[in-house]
Structures are given as C-alpha cells and as structure tokens.
N, CA and C atoms as an extended XYZ file, in Angstrom:
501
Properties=species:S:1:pos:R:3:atomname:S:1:resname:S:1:resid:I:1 pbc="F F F"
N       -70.236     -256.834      -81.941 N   UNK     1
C       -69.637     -255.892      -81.043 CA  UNK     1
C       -68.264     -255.460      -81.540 C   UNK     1
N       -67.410     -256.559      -82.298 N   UNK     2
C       -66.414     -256.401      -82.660 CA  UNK     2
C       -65.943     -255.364      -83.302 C   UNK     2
N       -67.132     -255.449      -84.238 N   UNK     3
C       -66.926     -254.417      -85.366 CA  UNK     3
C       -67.682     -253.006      -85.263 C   UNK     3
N       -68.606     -253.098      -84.239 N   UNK     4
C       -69.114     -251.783      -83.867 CA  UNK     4
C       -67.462     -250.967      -83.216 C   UNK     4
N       -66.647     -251.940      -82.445 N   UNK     5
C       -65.337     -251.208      -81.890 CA  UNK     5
C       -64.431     -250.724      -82.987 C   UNK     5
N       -64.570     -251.464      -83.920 N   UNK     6
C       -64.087     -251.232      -84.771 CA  UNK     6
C       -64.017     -250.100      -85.349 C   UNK     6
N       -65.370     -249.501      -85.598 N   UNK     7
C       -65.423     -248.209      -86.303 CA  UNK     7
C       -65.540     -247.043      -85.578 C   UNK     7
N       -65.386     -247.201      -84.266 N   UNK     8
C       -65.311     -246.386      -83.451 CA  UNK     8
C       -63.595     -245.827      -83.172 C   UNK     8
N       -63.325     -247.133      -83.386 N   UNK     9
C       -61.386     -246.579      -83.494 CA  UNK     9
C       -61.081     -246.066      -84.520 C   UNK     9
N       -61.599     -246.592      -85.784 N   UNK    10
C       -61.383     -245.865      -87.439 CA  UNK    10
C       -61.936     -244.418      -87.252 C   UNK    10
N       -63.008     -244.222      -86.643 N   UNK    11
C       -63.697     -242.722      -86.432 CA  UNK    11
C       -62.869     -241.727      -85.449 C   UNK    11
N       -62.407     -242.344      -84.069 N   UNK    12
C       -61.645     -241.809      -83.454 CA  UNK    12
C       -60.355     -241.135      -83.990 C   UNK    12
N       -59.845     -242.209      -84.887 N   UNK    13
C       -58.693     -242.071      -85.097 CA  UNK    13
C       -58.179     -241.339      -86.473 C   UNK    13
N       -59.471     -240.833      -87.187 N   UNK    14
C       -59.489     -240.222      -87.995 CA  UNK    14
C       -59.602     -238.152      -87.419 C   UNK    14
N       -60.838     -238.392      -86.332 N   UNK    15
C       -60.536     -237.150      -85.873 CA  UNK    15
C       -59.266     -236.848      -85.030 C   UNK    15
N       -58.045     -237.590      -84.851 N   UNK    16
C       -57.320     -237.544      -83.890 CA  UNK    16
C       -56.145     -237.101      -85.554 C   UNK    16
N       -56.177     -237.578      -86.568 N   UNK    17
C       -55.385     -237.174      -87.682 CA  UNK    17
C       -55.624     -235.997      -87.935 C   UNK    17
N       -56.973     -235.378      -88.032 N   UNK    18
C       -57.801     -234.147      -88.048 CA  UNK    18
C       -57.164     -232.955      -87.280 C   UNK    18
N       -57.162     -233.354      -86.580 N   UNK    19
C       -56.898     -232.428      -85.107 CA  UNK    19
C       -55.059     -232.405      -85.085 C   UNK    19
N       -54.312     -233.133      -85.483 N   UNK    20
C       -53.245     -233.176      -85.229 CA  UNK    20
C       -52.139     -232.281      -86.286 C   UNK    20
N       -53.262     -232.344      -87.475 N   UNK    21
C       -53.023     -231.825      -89.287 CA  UNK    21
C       -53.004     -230.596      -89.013 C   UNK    21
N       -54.654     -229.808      -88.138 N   UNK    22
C       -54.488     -228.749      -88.137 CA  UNK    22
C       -53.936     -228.224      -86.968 C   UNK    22
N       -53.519     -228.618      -86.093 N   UNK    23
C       -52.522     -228.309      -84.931 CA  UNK    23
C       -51.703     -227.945      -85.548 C   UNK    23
N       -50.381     -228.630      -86.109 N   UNK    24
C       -49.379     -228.706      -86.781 CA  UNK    24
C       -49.485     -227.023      -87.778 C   UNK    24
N       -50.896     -227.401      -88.814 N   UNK    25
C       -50.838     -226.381      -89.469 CA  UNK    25
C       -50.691     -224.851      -88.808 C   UNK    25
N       -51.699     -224.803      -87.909 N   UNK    26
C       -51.652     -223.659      -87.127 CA  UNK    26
C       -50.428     -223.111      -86.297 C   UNK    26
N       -49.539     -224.150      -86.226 N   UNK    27
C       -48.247     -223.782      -85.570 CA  UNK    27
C       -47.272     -223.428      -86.240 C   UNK    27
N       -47.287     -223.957      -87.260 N   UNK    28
C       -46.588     -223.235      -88.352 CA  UNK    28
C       -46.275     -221.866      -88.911 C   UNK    28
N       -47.471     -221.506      -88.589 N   UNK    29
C       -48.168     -220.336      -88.807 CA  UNK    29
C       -47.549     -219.006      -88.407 C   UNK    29
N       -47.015     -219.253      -86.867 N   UNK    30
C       -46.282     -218.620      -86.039 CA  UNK    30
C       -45.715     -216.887      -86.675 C   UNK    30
N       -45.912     -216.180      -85.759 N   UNK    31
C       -45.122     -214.855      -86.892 CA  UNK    31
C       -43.443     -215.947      -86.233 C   UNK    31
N       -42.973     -214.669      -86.519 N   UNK    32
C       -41.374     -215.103      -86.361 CA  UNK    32
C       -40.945     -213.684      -85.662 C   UNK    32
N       -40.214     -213.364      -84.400 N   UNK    33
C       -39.647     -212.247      -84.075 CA  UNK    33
C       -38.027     -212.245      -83.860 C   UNK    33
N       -37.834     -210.869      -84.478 N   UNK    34
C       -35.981     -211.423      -84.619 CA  UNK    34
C       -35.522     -209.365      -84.830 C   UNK    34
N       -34.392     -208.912      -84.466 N   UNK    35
C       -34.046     -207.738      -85.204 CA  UNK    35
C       -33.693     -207.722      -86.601 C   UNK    35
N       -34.019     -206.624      -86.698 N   UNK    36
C       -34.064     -206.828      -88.393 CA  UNK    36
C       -32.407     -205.845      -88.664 C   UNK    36
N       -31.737     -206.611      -89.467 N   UNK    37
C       -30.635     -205.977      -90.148 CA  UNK    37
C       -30.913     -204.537      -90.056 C   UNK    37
N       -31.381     -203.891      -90.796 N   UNK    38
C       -31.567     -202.407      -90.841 CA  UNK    38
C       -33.116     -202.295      -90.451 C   UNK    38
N       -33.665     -200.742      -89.640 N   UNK    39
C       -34.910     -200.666      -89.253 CA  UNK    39
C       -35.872     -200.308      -90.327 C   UNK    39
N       -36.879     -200.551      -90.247 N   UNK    40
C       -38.184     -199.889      -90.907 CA  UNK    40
C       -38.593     -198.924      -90.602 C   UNK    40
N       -38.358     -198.099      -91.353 N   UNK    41
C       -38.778     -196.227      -90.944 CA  UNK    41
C       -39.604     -196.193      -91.976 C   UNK    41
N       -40.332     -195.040      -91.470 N   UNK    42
C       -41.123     -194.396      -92.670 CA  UNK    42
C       -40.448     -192.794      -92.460 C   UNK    42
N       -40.087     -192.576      -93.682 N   UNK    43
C       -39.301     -191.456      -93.307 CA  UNK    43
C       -39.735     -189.920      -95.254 C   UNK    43
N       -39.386     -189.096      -94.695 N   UNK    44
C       -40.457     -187.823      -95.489 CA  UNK    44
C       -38.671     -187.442      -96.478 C   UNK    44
N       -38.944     -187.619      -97.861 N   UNK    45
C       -37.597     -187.375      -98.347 CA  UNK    45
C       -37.236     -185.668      -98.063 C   UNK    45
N       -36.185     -184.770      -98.477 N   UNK    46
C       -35.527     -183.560      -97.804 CA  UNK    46
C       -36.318     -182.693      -98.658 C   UNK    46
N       -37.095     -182.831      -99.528 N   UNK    47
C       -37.414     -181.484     -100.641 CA  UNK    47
C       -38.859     -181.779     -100.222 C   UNK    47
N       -39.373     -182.589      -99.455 N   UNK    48
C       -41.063     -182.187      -99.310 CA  UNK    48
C       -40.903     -181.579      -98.057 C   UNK    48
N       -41.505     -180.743      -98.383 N   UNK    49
C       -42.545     -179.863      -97.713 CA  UNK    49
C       -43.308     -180.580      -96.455 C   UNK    49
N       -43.230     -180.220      -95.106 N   UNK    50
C       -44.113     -180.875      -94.196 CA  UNK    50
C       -44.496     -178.979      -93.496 C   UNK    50
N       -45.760     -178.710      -93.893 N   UNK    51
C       -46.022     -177.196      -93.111 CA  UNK    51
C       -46.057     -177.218      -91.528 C   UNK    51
N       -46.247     -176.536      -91.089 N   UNK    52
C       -45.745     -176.451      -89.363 CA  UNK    52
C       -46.819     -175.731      -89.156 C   UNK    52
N       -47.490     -176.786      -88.052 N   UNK    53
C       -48.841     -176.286      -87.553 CA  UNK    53
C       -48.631     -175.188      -86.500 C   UNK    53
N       -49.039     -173.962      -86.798 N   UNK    54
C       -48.323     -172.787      -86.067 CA  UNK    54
C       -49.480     -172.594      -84.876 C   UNK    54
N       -50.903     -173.060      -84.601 N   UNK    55
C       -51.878     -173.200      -83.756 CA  UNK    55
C       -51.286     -174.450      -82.945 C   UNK    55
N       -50.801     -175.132      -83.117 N   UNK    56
C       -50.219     -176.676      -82.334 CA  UNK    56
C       -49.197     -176.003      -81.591 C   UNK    56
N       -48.148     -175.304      -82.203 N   UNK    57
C       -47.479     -174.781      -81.701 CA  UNK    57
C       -47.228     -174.526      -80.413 C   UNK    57
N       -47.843     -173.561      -81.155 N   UNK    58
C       -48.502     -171.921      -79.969 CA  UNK    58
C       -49.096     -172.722      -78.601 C   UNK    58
N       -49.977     -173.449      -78.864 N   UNK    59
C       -50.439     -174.392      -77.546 CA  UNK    59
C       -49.610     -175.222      -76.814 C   UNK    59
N       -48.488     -175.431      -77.397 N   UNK    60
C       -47.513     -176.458      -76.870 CA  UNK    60
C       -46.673     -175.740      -75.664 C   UNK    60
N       -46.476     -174.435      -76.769 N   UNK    61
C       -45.261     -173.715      -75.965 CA  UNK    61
C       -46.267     -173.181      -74.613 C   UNK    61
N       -47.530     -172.209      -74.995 N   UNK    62
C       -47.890     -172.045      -73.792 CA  UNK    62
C       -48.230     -172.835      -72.562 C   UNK    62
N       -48.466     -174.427      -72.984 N   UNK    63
C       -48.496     -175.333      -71.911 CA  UNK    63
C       -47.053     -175.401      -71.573 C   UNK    63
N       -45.903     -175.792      -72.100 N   UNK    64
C       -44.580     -175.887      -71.670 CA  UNK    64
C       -44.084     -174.824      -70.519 C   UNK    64
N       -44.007     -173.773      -70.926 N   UNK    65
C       -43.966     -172.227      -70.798 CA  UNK    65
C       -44.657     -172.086      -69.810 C   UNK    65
N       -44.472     -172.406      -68.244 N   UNK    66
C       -45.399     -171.879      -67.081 CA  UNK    66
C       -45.032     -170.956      -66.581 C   UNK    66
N       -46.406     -170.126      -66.528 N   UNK    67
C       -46.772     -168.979      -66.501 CA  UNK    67
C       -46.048     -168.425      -64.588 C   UNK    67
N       -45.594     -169.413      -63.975 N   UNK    68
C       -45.394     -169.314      -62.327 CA  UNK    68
C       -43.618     -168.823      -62.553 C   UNK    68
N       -42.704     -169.522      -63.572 N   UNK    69
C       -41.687     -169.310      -63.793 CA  UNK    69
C       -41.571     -167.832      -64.384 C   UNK    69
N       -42.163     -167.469      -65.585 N   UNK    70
C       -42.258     -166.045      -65.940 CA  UNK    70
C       -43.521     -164.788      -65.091 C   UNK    70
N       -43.742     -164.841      -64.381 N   UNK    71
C       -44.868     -163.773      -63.998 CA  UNK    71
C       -44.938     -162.499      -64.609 C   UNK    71
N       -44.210     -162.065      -65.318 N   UNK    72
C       -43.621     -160.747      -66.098 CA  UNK    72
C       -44.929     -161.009      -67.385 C   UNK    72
N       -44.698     -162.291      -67.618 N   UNK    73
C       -45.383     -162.276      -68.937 CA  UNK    73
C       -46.838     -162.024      -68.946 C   UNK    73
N       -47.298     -161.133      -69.410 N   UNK    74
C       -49.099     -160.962      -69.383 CA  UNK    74
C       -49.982     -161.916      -70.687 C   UNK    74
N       -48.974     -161.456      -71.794 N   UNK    75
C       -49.310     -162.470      -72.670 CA  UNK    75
C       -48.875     -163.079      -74.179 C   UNK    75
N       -48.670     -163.965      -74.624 N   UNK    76
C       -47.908     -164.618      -75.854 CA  UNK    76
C       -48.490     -165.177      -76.781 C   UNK    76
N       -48.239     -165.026      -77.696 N   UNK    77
C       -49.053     -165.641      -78.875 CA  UNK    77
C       -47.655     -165.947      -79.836 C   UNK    77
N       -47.952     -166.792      -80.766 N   UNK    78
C       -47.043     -167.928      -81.513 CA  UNK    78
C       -47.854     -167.859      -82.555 C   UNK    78
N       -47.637     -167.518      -83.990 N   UNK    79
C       -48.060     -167.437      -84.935 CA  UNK    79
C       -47.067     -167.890      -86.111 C   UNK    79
N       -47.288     -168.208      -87.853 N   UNK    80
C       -46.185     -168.278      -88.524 CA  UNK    80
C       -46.254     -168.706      -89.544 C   UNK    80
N       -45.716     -168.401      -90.653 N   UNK    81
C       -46.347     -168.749      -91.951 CA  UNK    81
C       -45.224     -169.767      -92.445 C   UNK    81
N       -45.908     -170.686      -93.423 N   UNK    82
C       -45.054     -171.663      -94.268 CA  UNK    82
C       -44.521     -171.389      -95.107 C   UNK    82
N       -45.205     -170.602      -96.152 N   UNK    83
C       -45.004     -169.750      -97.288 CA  UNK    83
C       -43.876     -168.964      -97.398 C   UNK    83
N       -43.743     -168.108      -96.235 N   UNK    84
C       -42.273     -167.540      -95.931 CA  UNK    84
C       -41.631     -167.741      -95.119 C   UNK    84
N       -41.588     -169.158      -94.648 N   UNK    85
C       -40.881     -169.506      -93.672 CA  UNK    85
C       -40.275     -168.359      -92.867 C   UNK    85
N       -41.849     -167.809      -91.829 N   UNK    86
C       -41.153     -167.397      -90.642 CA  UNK    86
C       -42.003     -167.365      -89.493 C   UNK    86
N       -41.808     -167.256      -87.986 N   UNK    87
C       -41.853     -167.334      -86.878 CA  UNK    87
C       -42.657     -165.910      -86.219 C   UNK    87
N       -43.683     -165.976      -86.018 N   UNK    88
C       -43.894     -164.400      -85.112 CA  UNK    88
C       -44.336     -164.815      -83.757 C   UNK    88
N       -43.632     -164.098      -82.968 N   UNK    89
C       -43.801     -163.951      -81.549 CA  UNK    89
C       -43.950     -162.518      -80.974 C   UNK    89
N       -45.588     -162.810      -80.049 N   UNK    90
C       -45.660     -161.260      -79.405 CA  UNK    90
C       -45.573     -161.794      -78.176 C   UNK    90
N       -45.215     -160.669      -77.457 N   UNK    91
C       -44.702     -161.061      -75.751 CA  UNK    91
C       -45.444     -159.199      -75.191 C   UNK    91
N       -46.281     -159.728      -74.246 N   UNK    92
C       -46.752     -158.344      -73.501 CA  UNK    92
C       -45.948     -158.828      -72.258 C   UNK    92
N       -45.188     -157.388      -71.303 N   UNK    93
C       -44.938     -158.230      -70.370 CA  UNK    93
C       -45.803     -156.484      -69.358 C   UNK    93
N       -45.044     -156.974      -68.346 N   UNK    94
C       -45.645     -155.844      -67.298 CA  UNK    94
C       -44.228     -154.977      -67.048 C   UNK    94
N       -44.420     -153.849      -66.095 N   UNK    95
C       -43.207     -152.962      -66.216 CA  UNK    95
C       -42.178     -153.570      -65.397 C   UNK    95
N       -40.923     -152.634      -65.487 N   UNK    96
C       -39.644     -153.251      -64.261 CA  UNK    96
C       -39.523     -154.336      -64.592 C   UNK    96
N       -39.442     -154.696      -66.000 N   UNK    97
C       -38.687     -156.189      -66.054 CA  UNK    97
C       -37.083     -156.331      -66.289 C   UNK    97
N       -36.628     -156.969      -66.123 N   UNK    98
C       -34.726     -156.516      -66.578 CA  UNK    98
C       -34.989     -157.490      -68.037 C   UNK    98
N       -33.905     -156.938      -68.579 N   UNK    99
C       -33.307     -157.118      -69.562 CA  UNK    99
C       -32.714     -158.974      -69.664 C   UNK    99
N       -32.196     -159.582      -68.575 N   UNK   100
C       -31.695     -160.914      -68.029 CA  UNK   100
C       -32.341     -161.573      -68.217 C   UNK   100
N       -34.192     -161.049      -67.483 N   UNK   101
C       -35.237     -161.886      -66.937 CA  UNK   101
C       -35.694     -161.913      -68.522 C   UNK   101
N       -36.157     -160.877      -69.471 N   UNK   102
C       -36.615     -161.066      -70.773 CA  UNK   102
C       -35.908     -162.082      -71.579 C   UNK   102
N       -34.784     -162.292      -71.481 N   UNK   103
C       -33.906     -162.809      -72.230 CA  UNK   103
C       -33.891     -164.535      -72.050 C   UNK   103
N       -33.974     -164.848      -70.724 N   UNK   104
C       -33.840     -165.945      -70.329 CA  UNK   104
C       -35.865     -166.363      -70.908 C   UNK   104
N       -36.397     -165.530      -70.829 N   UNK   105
C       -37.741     -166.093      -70.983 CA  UNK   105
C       -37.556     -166.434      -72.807 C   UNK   105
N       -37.245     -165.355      -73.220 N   UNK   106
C       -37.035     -165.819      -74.754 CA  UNK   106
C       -36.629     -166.937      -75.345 C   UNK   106
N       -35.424     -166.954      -74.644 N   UNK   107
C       -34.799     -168.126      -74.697 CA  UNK   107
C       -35.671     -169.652      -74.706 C   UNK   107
N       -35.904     -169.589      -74.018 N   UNK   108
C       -37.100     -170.956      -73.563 CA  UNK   108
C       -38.175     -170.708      -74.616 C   UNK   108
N       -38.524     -169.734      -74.946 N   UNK   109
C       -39.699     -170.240      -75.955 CA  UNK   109
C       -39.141     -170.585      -76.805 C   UNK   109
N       -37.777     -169.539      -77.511 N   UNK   110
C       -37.311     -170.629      -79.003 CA  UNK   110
C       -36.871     -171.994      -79.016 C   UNK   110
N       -36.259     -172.309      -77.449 N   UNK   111
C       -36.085     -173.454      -77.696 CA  UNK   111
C       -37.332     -174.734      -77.611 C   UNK   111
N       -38.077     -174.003      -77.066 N   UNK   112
C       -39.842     -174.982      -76.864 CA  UNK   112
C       -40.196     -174.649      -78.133 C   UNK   112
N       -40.117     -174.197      -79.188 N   UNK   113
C       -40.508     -173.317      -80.524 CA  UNK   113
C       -40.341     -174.661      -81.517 C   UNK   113
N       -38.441     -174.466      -80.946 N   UNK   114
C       -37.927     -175.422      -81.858 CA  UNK   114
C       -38.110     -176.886      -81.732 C   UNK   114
N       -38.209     -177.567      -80.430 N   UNK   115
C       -38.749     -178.537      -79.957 CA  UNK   115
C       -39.868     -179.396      -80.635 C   UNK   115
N       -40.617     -178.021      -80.354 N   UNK   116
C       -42.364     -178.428      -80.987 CA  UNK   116
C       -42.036     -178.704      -82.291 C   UNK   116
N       -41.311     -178.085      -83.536 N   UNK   117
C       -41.166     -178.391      -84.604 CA  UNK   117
C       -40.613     -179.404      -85.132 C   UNK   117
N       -39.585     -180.064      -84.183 N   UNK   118
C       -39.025     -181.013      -84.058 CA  UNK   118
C       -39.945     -182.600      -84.442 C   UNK   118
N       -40.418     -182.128      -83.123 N   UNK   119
C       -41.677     -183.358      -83.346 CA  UNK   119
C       -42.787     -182.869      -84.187 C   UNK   119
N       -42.951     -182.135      -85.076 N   UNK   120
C       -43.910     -182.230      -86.413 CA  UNK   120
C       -43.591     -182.759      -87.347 C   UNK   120
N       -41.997     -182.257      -87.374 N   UNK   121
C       -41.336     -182.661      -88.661 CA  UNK   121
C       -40.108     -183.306      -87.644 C   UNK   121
N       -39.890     -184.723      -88.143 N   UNK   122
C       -38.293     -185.064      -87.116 CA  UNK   122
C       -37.495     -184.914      -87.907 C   UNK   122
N       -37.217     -184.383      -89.072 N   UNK   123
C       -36.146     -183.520      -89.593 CA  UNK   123
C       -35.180     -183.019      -89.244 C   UNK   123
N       -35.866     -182.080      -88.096 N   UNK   124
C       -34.880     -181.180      -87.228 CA  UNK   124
C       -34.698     -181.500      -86.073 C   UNK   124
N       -33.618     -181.298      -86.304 N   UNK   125
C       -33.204     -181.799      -84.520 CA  UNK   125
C       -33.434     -180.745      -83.822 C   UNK   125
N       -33.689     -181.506      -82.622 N   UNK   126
C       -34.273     -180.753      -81.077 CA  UNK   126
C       -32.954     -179.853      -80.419 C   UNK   126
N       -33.768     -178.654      -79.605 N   UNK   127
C       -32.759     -177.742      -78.978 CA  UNK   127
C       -31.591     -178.375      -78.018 C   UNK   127
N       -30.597     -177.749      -77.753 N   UNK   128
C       -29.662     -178.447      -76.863 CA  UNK   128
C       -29.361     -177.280      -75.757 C   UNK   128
N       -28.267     -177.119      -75.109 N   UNK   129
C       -28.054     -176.354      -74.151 CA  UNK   129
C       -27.281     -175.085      -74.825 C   UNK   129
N       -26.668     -175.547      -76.132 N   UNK   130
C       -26.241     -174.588      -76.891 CA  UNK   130
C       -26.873     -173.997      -77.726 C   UNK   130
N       -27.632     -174.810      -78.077 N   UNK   131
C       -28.314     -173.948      -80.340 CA  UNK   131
C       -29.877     -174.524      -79.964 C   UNK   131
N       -30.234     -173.729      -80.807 N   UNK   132
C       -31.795     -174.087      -80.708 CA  UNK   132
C       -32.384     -174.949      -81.932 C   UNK   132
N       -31.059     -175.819      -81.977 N   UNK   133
C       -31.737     -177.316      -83.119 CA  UNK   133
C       -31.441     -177.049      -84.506 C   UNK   133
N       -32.086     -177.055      -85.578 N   UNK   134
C       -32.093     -177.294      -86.668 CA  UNK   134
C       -33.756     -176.321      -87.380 C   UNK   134
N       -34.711     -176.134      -86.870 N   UNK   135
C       -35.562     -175.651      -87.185 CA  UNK   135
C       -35.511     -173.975      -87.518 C   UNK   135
N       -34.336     -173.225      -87.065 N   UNK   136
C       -34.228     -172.299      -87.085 CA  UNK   136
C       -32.779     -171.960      -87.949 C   UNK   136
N       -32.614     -172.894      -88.927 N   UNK   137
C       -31.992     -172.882      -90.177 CA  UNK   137
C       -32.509     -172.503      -91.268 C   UNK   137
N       -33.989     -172.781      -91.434 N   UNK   138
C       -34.776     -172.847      -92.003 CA  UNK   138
C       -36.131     -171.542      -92.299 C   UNK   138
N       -36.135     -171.324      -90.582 N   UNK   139
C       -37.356     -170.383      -90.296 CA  UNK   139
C       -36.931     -169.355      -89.780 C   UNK   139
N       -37.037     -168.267      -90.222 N   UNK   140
C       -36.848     -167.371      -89.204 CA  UNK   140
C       -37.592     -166.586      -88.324 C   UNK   140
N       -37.418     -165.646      -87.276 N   UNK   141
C       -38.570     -164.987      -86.253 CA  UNK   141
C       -38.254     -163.788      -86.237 C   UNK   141
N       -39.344     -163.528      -86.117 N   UNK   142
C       -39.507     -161.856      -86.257 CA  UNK   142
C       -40.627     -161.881      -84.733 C   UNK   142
N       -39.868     -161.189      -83.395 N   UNK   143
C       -40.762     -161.149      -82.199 CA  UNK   143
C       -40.485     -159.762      -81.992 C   UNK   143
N       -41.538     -159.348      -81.084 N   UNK   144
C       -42.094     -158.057      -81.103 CA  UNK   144
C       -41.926     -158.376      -79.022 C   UNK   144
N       -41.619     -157.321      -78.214 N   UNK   145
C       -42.078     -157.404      -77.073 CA  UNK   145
C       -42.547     -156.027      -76.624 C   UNK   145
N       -43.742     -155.822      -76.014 N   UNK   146
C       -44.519     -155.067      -75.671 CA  UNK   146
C       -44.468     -154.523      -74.268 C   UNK   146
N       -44.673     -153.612      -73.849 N   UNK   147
C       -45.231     -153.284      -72.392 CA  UNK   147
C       -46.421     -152.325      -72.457 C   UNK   147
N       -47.230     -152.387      -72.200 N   UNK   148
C       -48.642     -151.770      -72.594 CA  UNK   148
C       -48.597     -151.360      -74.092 C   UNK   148
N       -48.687     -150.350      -74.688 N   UNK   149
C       -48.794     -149.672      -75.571 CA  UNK   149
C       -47.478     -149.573      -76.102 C   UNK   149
N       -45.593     -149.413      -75.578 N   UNK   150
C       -44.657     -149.244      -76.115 CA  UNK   150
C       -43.893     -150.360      -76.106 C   UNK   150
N       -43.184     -150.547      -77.157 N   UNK   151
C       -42.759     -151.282      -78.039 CA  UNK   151
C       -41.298     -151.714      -77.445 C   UNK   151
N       -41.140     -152.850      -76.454 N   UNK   152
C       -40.008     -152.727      -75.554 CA  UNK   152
C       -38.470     -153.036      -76.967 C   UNK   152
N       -38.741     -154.221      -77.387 N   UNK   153
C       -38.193     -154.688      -78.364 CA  UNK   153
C       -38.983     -155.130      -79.808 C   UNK   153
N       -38.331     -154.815      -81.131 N   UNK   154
C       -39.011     -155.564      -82.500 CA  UNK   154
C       -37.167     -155.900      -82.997 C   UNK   154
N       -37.784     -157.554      -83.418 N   UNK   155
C       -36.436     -157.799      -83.726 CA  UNK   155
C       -36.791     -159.090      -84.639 C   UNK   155
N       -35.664     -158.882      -85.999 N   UNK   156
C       -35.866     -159.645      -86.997 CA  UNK   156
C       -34.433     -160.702      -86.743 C   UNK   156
N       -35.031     -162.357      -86.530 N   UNK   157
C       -33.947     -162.873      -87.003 CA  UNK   157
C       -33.910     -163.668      -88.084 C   UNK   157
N       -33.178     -163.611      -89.116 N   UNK   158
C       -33.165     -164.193      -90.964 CA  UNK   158
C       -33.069     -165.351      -90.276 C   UNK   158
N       -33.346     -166.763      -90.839 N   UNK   159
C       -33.046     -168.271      -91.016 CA  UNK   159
C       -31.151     -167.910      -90.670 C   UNK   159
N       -30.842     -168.826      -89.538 N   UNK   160
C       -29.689     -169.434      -89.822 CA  UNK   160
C       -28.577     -168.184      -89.222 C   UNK   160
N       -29.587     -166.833      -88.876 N   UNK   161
C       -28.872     -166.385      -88.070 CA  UNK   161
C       -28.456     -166.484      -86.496 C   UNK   161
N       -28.159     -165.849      -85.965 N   UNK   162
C       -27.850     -166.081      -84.305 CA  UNK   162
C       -28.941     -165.170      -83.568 C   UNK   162
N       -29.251     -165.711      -82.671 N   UNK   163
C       -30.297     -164.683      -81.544 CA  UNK   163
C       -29.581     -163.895      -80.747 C   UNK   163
N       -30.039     -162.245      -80.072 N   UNK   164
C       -29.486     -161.725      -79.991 CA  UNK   164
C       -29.277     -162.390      -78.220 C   UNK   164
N       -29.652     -162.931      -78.001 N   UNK   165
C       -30.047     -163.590      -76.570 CA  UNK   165
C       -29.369     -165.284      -76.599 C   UNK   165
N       -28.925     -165.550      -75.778 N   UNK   166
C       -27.901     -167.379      -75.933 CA  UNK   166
C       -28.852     -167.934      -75.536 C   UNK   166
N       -28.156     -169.334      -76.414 N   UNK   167
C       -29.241     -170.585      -76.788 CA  UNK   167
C       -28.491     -171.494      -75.766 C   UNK   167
C-alpha cells in the first residue's frame, strides 16, 4: 500500500510541477501596456501624391449640406480632377435668391469641400471659422451658379487664392 502511495505522490507531484512551469510560462507572456515616448503613426511623406476621391466627396458634402437649410438650391454636383488640381462646382438654384443667401451657402460647401479632403488626405488641415484649411492651397475651384438656363455666377479661384465670399 505503501508504495502504491507512493507513486501516486511522485505522479501527483510531477503534474503539479507541470502545471506550475506552464502557468509561470504563460504569465510571462503578458503583452506589457505603457505610453510610448513618441507615437506610432503611419504617416504619407509631402511629395506623394494621395488623389481625392471627387465621387466621395460630392456625397459627403451633399449629405452634410441639408437641403432644409438651403431651399434655394435645386441642385449640386462636386466634381474634380487630380491631374490639375482643381475643384468644379455647379449650383442650380431657383429665382429671387439674394446675393447673402448664395454666399453663405457657398461658403459651407467649401468649407465641407475642404473638410472632406481633410479626412482623405490628413495633410490638410480642416476649415475653421476663418480659412477654409489647407486643401485649397493646393486645389483650386472653378464653380459655376445657375438659375434655369442663365448663368447667375462663373468664377475661377487659382490654388491659394481668396474666395470672393468669407471663410
């Protein structure tokens, strides 16, 4: 009997070394969480090229852009090439609009324009209450505004110029 106990404690006590080895090991294991001196970015160096999805855009601004705030507007489209870095905007609106009400609507799309570009490329910084960011250093717009058939406004702005309307 003695020795049947015997090897039952040598057996026990071997899986109890077992179990304790890989406990230990597995705890070890541990990640480690801590701030890190400087962050981990993944970040796009200044001479590449990131193109600007001008269909992403266009959808952004018209979801942003509610249609209850402008009622003037009949309809907008957001278009724009990479190649020549520039911006086209058509605006149909309806008649008897002022000049204030167009302006303030403009306004809001370049800065939803610039926004959206913002977050494609975080390059550029986002619009503020003053300037419309950093994206329009770069790009320029050429918008057209319509009222049926005549041509209310066509207006070119170069990269890096000023809008004729405040940001």
């Amino acid at each position: 009997m003695k020795r049947v106990h015997g090897n039952i404690v040598k057996r026990n006590s071997v899986y109890i070394a077992i179990a304790l080895l890989a406990f230990s090991g597995l705890s070890a294991c541990k990640p480690k969480y801590g701030v890190n001196e400087t962050p981990v970015m993944t970040t796009a160096a200044a001479e590449v090229e990131i193109p600007m999805d001008f269909d992403q855009i266009h959808n952004d601004v018209l979801e942003s852009v509610s249609p209850s705030d402008y009622p003037f507007v009949k309809n907008l489209n957001i278009s724009g090439d990479n190649s020549a870095k520039t911006v086209n905007v058509e605006v149909e609106i309806v008649e008897n609009v002022s000049t204030e009400a167009l302006n303030t609507f403009l306004n809001e799309v370049m800065k939803t324009i610039a926004n959206e570009a913002a977050i494609q490329d975080f390059r550029y910084s986002k619009s503020t209450d003053t300037e419309y960011g950093s994206f329009f250093k770069k790009y320029g717009v050429h918008y057209i505004v319509k009222q049926g058939e005549e041509t209310v406004e066509d207006v070119t702005v170069n990269p890096g110029e000023a809008f004729p309307f405040s940001a």
